[in-house]
N, CA, C and O atoms as CSV, one atom per row, in Angstrom:
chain,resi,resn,atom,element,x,y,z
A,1,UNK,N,N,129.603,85.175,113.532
A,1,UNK,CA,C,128.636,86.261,113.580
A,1,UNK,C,C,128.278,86.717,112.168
A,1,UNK,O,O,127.097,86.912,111.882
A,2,UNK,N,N,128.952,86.840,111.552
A,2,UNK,CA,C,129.070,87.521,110.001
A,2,UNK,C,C,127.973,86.149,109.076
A,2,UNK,O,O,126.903,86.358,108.504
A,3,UNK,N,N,128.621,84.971,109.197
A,3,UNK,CA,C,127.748,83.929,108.691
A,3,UNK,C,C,126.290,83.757,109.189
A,3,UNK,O,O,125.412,83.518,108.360
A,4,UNK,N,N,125.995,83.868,110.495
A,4,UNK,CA,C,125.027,84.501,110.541
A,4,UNK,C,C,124.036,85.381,110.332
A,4,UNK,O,O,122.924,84.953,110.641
A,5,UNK,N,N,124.092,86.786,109.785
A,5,UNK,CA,C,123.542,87.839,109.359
A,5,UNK,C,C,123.421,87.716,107.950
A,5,UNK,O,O,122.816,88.514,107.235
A,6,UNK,N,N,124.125,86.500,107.500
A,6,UNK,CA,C,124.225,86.751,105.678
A,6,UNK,C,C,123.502,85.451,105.689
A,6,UNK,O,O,123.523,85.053,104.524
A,7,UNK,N,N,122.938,84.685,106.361
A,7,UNK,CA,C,121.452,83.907,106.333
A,7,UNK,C,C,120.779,84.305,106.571
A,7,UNK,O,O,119.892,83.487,106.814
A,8,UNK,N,N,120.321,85.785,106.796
A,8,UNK,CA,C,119.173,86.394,107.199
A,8,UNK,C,C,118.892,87.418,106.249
A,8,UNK,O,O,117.759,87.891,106.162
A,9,UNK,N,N,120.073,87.892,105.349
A,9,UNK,CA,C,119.940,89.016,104.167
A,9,UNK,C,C,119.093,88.316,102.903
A,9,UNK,O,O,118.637,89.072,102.045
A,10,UNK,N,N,118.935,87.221,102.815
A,10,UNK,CA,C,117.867,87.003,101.681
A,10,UNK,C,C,116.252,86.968,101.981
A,10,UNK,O,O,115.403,87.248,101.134
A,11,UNK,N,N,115.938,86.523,103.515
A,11,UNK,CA,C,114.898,86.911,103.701
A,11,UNK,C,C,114.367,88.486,104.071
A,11,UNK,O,O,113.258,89.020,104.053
A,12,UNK,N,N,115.627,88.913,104.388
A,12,UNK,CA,C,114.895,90.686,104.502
A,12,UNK,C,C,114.985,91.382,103.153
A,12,UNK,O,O,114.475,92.502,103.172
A,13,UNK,N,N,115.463,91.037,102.077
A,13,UNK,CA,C,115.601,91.394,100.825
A,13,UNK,C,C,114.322,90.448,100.004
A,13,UNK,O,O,113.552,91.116,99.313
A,14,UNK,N,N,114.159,89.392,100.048
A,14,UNK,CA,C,112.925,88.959,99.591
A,14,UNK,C,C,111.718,89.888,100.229
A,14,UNK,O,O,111.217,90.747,99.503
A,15,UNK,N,N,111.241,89.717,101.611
A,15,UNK,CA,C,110.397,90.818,102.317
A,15,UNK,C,C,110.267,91.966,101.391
A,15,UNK,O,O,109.255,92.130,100.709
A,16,UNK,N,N,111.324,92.787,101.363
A,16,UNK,CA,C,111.189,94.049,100.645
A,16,UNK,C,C,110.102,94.149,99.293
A,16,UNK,O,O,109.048,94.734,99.046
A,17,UNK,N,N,111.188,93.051,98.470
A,17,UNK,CA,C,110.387,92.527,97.043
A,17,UNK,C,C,109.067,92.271,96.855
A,17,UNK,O,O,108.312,92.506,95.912
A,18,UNK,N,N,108.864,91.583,98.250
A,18,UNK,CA,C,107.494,91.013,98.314
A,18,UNK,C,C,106.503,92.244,98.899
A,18,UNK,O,O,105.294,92.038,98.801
A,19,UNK,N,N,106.932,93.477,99.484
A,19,UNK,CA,C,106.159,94.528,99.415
A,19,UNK,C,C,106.287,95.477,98.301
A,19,UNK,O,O,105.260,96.052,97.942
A,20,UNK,N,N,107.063,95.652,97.880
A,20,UNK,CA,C,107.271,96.611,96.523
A,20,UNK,C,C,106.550,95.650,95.597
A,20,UNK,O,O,105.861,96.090,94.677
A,21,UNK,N,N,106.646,94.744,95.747
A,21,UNK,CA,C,105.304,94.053,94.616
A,21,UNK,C,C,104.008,94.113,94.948
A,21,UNK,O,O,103.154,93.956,94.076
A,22,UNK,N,N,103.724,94.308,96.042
A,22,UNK,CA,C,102.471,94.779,96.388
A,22,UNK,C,C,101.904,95.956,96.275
A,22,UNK,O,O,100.711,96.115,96.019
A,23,UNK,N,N,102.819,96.956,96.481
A,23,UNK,CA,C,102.856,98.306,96.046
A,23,UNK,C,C,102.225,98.499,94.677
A,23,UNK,O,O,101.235,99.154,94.352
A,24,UNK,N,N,103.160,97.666,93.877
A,24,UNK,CA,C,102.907,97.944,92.653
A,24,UNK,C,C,101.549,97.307,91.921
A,24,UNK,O,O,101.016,97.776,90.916
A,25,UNK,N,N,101.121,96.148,92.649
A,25,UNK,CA,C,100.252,95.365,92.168
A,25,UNK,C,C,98.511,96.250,92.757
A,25,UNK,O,O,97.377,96.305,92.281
A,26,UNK,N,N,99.039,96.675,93.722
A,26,UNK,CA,C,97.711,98.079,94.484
A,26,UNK,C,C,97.895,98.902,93.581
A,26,UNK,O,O,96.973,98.810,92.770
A,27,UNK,N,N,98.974,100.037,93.170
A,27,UNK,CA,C,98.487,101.221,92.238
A,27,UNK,C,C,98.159,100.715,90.987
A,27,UNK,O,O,97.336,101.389,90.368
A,28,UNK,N,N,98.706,99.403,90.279
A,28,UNK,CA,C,98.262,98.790,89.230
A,28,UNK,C,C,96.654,99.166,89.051
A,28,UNK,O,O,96.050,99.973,88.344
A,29,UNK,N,N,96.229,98.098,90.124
A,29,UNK,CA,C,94.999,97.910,89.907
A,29,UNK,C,C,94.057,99.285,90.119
A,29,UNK,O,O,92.863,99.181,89.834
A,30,UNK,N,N,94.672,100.841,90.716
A,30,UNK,CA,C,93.489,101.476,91.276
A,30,UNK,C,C,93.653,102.383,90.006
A,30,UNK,O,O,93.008,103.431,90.040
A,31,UNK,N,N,94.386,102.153,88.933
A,31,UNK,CA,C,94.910,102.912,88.690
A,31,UNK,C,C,94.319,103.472,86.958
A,31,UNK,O,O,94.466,102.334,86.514
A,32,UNK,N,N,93.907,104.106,85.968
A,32,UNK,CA,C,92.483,104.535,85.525
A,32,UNK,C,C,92.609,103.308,84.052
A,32,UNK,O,O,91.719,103.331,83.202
A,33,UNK,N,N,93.545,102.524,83.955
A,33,UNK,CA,C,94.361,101.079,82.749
A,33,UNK,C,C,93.048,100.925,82.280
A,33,UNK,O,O,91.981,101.310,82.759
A,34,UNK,N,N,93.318,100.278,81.229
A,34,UNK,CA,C,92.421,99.132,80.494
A,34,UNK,C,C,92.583,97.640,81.788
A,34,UNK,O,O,93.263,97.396,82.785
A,35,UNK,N,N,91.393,96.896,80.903
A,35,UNK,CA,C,91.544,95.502,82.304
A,35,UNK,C,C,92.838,94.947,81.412
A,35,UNK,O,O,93.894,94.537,81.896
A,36,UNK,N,N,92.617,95.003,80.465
A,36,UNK,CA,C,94.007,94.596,80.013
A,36,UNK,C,C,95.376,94.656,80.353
A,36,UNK,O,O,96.141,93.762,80.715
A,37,UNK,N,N,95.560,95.910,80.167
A,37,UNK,CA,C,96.421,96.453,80.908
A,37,UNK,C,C,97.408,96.131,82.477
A,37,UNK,O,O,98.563,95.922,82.850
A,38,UNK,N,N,95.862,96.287,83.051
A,38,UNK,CA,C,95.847,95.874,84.238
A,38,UNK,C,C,96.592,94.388,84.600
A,38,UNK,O,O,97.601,94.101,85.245
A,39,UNK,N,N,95.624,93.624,83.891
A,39,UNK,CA,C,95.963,91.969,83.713
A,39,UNK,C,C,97.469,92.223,83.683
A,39,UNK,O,O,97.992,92.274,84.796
A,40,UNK,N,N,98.471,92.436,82.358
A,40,UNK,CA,C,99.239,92.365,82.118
A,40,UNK,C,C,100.099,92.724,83.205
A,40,UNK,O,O,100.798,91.752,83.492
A,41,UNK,N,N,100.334,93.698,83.914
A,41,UNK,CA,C,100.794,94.251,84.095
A,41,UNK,C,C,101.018,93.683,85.498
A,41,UNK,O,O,102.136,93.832,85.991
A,42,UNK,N,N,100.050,93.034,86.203
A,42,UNK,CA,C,100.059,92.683,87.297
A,42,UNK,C,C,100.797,91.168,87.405
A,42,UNK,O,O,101.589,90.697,88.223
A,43,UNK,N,N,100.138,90.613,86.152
A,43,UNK,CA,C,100.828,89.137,85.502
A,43,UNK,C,C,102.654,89.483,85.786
A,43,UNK,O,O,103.414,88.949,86.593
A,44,UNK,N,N,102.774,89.975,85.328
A,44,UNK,CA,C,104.434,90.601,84.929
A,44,UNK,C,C,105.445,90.265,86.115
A,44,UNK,O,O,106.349,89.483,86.410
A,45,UNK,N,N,104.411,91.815,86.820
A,45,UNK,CA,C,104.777,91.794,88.294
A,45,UNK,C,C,105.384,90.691,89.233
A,45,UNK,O,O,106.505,90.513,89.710
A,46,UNK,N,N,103.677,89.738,89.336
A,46,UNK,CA,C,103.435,88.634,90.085
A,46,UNK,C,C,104.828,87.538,89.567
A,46,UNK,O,O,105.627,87.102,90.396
A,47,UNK,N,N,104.911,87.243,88.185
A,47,UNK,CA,C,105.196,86.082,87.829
A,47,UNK,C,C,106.851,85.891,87.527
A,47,UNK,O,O,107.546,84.896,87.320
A,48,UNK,N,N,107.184,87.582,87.617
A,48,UNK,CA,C,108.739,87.956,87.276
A,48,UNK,C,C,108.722,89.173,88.630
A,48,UNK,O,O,108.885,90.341,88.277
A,49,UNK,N,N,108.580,88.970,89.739
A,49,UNK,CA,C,108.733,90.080,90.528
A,49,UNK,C,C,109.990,91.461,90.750
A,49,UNK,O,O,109.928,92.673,90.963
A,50,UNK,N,N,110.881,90.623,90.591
A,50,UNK,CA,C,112.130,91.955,90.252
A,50,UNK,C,C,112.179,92.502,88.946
A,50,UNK,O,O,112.095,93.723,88.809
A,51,UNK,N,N,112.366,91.385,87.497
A,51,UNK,CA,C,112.146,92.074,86.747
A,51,UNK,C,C,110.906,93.100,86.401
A,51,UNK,O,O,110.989,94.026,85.594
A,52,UNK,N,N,109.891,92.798,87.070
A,52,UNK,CA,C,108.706,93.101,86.703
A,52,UNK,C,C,108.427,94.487,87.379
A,52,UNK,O,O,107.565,95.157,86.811
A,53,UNK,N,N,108.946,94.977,88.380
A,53,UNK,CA,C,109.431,95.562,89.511
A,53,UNK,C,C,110.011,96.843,88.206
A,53,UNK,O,O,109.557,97.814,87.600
A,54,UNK,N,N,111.388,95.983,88.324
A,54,UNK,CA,C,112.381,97.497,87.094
A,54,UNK,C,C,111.463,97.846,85.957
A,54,UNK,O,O,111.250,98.998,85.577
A,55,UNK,N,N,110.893,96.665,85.400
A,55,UNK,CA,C,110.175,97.161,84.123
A,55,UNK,C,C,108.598,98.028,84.363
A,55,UNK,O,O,108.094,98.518,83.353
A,56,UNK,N,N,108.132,98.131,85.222
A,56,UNK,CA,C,106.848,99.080,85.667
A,56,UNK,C,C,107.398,99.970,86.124
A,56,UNK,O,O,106.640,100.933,86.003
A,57,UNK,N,N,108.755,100.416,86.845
A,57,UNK,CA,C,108.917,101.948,86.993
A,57,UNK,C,C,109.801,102.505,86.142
A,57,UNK,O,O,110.439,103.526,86.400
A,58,UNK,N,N,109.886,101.773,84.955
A,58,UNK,CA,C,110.833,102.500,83.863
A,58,UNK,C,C,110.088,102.567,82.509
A,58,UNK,O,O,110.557,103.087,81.497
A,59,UNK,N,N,108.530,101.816,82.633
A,59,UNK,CA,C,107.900,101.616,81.342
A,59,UNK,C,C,106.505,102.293,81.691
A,59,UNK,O,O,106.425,103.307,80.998
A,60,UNK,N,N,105.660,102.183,82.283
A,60,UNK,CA,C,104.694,102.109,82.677
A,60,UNK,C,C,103.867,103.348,82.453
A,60,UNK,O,O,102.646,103.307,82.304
A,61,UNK,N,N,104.747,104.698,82.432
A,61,UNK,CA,C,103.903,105.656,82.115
A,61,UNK,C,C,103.073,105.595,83.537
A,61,UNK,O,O,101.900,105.359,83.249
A,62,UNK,N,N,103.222,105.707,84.833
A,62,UNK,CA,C,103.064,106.123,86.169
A,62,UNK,C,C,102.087,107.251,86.331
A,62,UNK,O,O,101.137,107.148,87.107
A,63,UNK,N,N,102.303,108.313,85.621
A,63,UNK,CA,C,102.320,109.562,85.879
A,63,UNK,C,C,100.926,109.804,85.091
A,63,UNK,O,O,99.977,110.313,85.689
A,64,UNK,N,N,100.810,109.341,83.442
A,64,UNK,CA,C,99.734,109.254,82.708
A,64,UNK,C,C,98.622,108.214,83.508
A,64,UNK,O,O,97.576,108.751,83.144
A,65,UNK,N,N,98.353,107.483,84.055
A,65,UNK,CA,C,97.400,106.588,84.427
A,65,UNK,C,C,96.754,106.215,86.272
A,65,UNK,O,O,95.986,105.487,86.903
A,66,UNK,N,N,97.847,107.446,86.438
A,66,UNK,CA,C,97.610,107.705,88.231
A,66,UNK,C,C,96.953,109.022,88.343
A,66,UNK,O,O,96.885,109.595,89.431
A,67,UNK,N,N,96.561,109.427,87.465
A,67,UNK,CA,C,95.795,110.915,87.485
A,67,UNK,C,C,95.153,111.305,88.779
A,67,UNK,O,O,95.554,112.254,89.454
A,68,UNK,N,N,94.137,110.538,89.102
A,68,UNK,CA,C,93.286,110.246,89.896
A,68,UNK,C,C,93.889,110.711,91.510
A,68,UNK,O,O,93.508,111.623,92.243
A,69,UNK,N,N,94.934,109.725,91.699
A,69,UNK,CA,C,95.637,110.259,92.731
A,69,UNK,C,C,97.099,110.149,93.194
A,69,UNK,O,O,97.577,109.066,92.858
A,70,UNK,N,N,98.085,111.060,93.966
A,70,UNK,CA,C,99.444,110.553,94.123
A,70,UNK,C,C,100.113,109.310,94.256
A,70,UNK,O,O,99.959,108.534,95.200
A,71,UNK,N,N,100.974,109.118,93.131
A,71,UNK,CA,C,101.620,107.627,93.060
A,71,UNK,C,C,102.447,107.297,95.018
A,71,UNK,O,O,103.121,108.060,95.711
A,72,UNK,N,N,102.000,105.981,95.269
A,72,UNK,CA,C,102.934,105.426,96.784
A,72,UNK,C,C,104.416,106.371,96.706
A,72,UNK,O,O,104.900,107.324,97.316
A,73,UNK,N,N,104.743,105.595,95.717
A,73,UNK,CA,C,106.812,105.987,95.451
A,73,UNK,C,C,106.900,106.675,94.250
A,73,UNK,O,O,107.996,107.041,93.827
């Protein structure tokens, strides 16, 4: 039973990743950046998803570039 459920914890933990990267890759883009910015940032995301993940909610300045409207998380 146990070996069972722990073949199924990487796809519900990928899932997650793969929406919190979406998350992030939506306020990215709505969000008031340079296209640059944007580019980068989404590049990051996409191409390093966990790291890219820690490094946009610890770098990103969220708060300065979501003016517009309330951040998801």
């Amino acid at each position: 039973m146990k070996d069972n459920m722990l073949s199924y914890s990487g796809g519900i933990i990928g899932l997650i990743v793969l929406i919190l990267d979406l998350i992030v890759i939506f306020e990215v883009m709505n969000s008031n950046r340079a296209i640059s910015g944007k580019l980068g940032w989404s590049l990051l995301v996409f191409f390093f998803p966990i790291v890219g993940l820690i490094l946009y909610f610890l770098f990103s300045n969220r708060h300065e570039h979501n003016s517009r409207y309330e951040p998801i998380i």
